[in-house]
N, C-alpha and C positions, 0 to 999 in steps of 0.2 A: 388729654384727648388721645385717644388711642389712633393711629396712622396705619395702613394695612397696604403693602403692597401684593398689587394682584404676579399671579406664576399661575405657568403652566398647567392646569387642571392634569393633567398626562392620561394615566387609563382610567382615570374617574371619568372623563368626559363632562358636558354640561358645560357653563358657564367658566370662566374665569375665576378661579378660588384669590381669597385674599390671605396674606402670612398674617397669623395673631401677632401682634406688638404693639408696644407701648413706647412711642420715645415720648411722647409729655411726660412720662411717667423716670423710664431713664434720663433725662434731663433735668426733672424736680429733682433725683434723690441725689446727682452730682454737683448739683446747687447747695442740697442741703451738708455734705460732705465738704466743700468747700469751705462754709460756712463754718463749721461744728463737727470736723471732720471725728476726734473723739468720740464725741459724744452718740455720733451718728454709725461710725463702724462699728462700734461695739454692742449696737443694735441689730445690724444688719449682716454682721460679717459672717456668722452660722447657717445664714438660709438664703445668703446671696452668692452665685460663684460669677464671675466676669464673662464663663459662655453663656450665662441666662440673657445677656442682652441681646437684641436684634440687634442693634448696630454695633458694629465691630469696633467703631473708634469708640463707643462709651463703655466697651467690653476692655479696651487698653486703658484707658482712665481711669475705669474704674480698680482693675488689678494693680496699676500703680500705685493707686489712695492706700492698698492693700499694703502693699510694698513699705511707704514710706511709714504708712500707719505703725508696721507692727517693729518698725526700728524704732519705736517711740519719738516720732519725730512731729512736728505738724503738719495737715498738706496744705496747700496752697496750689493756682497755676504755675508757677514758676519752681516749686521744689521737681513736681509733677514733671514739666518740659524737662528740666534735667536727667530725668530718670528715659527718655528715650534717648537713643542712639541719635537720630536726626530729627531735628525738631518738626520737619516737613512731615515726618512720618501719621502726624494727627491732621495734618489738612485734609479735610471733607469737602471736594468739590470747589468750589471757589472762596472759599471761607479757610483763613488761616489763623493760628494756632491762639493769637491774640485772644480775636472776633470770635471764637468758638467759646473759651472761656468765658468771655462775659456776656453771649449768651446765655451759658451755663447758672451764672448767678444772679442774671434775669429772672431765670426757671425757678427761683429759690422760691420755697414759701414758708415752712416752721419747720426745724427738726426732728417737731413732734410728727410731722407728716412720711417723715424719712422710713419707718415700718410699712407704713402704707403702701407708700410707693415699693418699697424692695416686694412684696406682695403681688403685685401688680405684675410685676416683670416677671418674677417666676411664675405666675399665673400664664402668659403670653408663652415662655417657654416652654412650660408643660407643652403647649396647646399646639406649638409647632412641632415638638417632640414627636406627639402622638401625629400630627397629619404625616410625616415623614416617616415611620415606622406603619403608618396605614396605606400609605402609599408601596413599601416598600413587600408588605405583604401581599397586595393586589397584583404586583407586578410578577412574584413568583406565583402567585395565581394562576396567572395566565400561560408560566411556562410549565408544564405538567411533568415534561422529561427533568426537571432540575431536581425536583423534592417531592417525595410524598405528603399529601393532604397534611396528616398526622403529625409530621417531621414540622412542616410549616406552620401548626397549630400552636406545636412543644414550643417552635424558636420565637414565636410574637409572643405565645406567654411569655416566655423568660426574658423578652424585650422590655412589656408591659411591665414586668415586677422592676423591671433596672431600670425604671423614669420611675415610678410612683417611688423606691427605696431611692432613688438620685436628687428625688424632689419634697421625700416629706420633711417640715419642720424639726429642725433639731428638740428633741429630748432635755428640758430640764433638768438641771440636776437637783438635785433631792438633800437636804442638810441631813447631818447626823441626827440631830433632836426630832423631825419627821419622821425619820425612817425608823427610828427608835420608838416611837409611837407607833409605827405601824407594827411592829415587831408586836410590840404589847398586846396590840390588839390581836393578831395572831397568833399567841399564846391564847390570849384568853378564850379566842372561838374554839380552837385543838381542846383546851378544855372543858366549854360546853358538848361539846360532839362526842367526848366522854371517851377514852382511853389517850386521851393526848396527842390525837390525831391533827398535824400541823395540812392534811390533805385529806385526798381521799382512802381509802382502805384498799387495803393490797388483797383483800379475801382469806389472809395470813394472816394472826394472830400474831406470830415471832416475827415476821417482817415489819410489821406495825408495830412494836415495841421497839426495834434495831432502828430503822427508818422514819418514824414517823410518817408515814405513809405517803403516798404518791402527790406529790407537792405540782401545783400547777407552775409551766414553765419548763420543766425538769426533766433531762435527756435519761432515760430508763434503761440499761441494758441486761438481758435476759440471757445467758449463752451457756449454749450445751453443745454435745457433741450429736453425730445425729442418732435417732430412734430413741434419746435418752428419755423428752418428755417435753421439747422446747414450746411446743405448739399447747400440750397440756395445759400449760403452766401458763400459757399466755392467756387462753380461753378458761383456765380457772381465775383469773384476774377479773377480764373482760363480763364474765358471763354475771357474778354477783354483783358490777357494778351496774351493767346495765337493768339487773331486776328491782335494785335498791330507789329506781327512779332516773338515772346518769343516763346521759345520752353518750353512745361511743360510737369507732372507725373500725372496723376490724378487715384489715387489709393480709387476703393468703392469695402467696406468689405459689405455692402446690398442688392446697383443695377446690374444687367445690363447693357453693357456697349452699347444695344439699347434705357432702360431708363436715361442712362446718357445723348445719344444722346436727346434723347427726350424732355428732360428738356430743353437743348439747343435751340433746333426748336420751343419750346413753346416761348420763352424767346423772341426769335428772329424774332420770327413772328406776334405776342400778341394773338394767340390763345389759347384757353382755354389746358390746359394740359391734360384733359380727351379725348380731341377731337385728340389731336396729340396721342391718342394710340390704339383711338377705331374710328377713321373718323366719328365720329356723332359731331352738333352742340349742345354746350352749352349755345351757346350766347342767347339764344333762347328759349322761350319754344318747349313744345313737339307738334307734328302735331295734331290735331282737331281730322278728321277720324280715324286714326290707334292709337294716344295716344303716340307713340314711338318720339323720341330725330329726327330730318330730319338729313342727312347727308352733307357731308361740301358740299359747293359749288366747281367749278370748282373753280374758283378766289383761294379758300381760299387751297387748293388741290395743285396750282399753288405757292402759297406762299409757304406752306407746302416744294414741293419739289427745289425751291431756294435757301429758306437757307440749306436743305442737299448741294444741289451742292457747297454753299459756307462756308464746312465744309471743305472742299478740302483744303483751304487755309490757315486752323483754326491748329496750331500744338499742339494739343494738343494729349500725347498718354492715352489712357486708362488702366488701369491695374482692374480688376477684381477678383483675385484669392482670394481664402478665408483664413480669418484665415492668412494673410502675416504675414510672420515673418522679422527681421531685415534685416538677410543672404539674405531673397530672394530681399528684395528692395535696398540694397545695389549692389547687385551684376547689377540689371536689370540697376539702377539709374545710377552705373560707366559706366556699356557701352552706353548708352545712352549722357553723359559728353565728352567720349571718341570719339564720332563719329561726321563727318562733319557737323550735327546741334547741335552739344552739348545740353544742357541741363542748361537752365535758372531759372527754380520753380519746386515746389513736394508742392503737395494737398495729406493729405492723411483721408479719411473720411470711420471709425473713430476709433480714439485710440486705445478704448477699446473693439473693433474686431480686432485687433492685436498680434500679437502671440509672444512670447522671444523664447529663444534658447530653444534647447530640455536639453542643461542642469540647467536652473534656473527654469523649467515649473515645477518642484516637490515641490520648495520649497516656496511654496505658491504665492498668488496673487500680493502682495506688493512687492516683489524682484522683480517678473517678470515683471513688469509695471515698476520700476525704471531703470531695465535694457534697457528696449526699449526707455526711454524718456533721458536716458544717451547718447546710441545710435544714436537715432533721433540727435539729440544738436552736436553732434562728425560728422557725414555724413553730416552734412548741412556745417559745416565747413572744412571739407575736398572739397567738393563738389563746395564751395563758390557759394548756392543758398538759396535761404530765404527758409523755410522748412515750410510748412503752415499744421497744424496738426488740425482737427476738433475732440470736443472729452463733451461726455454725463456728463451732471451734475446730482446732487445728489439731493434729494427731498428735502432738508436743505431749498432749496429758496422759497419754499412751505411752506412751517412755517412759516413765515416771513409774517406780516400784508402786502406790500406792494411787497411780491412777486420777489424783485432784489433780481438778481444774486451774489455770489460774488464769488472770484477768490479761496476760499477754500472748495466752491461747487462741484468742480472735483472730480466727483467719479470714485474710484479706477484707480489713476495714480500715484503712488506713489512720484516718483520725481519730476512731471512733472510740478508741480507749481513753482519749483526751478528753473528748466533748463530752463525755459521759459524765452522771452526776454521781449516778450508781449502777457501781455493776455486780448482776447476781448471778452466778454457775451454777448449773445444776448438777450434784454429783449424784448419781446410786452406784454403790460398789457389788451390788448385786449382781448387776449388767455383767462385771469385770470379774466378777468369780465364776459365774458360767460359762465364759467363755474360756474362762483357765479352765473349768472341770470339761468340756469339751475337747481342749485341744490338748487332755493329761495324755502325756507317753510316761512311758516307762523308763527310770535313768540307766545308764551304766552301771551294771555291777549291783544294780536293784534287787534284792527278791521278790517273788512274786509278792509273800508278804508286808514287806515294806510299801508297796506298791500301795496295796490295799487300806494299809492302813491311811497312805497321804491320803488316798480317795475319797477316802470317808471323814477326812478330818476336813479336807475342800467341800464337801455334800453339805460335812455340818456349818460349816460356815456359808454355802450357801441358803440354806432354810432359814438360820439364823436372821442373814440378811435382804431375805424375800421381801420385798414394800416398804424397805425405809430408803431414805433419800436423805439429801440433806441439802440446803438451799446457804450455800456461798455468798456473802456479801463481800466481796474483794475490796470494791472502794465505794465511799458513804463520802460525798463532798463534806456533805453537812453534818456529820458522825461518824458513833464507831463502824467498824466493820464487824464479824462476828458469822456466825453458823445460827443456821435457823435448822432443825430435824424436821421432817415432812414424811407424808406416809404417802404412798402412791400405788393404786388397785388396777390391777393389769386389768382387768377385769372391764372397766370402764376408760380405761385412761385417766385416772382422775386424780391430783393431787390432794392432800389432807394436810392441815396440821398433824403431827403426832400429836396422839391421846386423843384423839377428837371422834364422837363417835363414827364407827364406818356405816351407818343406817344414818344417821340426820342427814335431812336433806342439803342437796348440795349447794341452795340457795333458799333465799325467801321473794315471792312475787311483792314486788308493792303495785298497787293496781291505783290506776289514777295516779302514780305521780306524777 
């Protein structure tokens, strides 16, 4: 029979509200614990903790059962009295320590019921949980000068997720021969899906033979330096999944979510990117009479608006807001999961424009960044989607005669080299030999000659290495690491496999999936 004392309604207003609880319910399962205290703890000991009860003295009772339980001991009333300080400490009211007891084993009814009842309790708890955090919101409500709207929205989320993760059922464990079957089975789909794809496709050929592709669950790290290609790379992932049928997240802390499109339409059409923002030709020099850039052609005007129209097809959603914090891509990411296209990938560009809670933002850089990259790794596994995160390296790789990347180049992401399953660098040495043939002086004691000749040997090797790339696998949880070669057209921004033709389209539409 469930019991409810009424409290103060406060700025709810209205009648007299009643607390959820269950003491027939706390009563039955100390009964049955009594009883069959084995049998009964090791049913209930994972999803019951001693503050789920409403009443404090069955909340002591019951942590002592705990207590005596896990010395492997049996309980009983009397091992129980012993384990408090003063035995007076369990009188409720006019009822002592005896007469409580064998109340207690009044309440008894089958050990089978003993689930039941733990159920029940944390059921009532939830329920007081959430009135008290409802309560608790409604009151900064009303004070305007304490908190912005926003701020109070972020902190009930992250209330809300700390009772629903505080409360859900423990996770069974999984025997080897299951999970071994599952494995199998997961082999065998990677090889219906036909290249040994244990996920989805990276849009990379050599990444999907080093990787096996983008495995749901699985923390993704993408990291360059900046202007390298971080964003490229991410929207060359993102954009062939979501045409293949996948639904995705694609979250920029930078663009616009017209230059996101933009990027797209360049990709998609092999117009120059300049030209899909400002309708003039690049391909091209400037016009003779007037000096100015000509404008597109119709043709090319025509292309232009095609591939918008076959964005239609394209599910990819855009997120734009600045400065996201966990709470907010948590929340947008579940409902999106929850609705009739669910939710397949999250792109999220980049890291380190990301924001943690409002209560780790004080305590400096390195907590907050471990909290979000904890986070990130937690939501991708809740979520069961590969979680693809782009994120800025640190100028370490710039030291280095030879300019690579390495995976402890991450600047300011505290955990996030941890939590990662794999992490990919981008390198072009291209970048790094222009800006040597830029900043060439002349040495000591140089001839003009010798000069010219380095000049020319810096030129050739920058021609040499105009559009190649090369895509860094540092660390593969689940594999080797390795160099993937990639081609990349300034032209579009657009990543390639090397060898791949530079005219095939950059993707294929599936229409109706």
């Amino acid at each position: 029979m469930n019991i409810h004392k009424p409290v103060d309604p406060g700025l709810f207003g209205g009648a007299l509200r009643s607390v959820p609880q269950n003491i027939a319910a706390e009563h039955g399962l100390l009964g049955c614990i009594l009883v069959d205290s084995k049998k009964v703890l090791e049913t209930v000991e994972e999803i019951l903790h001693p503050d789920h009860f409403a009443d404090p003295v069955n909340g002591q009772i019951y942590e002592k059962a705990l207590l005596i339980y896990n010395e492997s001991r049996n309980v009983d009333p009397l091992t129980i009295i012993r384990h408090f300080e003063h035995p007076d400490e369990l009188v409720w009211g006019k009822t002592n320590p005896k007469e409580y007891f064998a109340k207690l084993l009044t309440a008894y009814a089958s050990p089978r019921m003993a689930f039941d009842y733990a159920r029940e309790i944390r059921d009532a708890a939830m329920r007081r949980r959430l009135m008290a955090l409802c309560q608790r919101t409604a009151d900064l409500c009303c004070r305007p000068e304490d908190e912005r709207a926003e701020d109070i929205v972020e902190g009930h989320e992250a209330r809300l997720l700390s009772i629903a993760m505080g409360m859900s059922e423990s996770q069974p464990n999984v025997s080897l021969f299951d999970a071994g079957c599952e494995a199998i089975l997961s082999a065998r789909e990677a090889l219906e899906r036909g290249g040994g794809l244990a996920g989805l496709s990276w849009g990379y050929k050599s990444l999907d033979r080093l990787t096996g592709g983008l495995t749901n669950g699985n923390l993704y790290i993408l990291g360059a330096r900046p202007a390298v290609g971080k964003t490229s790379l991410g929207l060359g992932i993102a954009l062939p999944l979501a045409a293949s049928g996948k639904r995705g997240l694609f979250w920029s802390g930078e663009m616009l979510a017209k230059q996101v499109a933009g990027r797209a339409a360049s990709a998609r059409t092999g117009l120059n990117l300049r030209s899909i923002f400002n309708g003039l030709r690049w391909d091209i020099g400037p016009d003779v009479e007037t000096g100015s850039q000509p404008p597109l052609e119709d043709w090319q005007w025509k292309e232009y608006e095609n591939a918008v129209d076959e964005f239609f097809h394209i599910q990819l959603e855009i997120d734009t807001r600045p400065g996201l914090t966990i709470s907010q891509l948590r929340s947008r990411a579940r409902r999106m999961k929850r609705s009739k296209r669910g939710l397949d990938f999250i792109v999220l560009d980049y890291f380190q424009l990301m924001r943690g809670s409002a209560a780790v933002r004080g305590r400096g850089r390195y907590e907050e960044t471990t909290e979000i990259s904890n986070e990130l790794k937690t939501l991708a596994k809740e979520l069961d989607v590969p979680m693809i995160v782009l994120a800025q390296l640190n100028r370490k790789s710039e030291d280095k005669e030879d300019k690579t990347p390495e995976s402890d180049h991450l600047r300011d992401t505290g955990a996030l080299e941890q939590d990662a399953d794999v992490i990919c660098l981008i390198h072009r040495r291209h970048l790094h030999l222009k800006k040597q043939l830029a900043s060439l002086a002349k040495r000591d004691r140089e001839t003009e000659d010798q000069f010219n000749d380095r000049s020319l040997e810096l030129e050739e090797q920058v021609r040499q290495q105009e559009g190649r790339g090369m895509l860094l696998v540092a660390k593969n949880r689940h594999g080797p690491t390795g160099v993937c070669p990639v081609w990349y057209d300034d032209f579009t921004t657009w990543f390639r496999d090397a060898g791949e033709d530079p005219r095939a389209r950059a993707w294929t539409v599936q229409r109706g999936a």
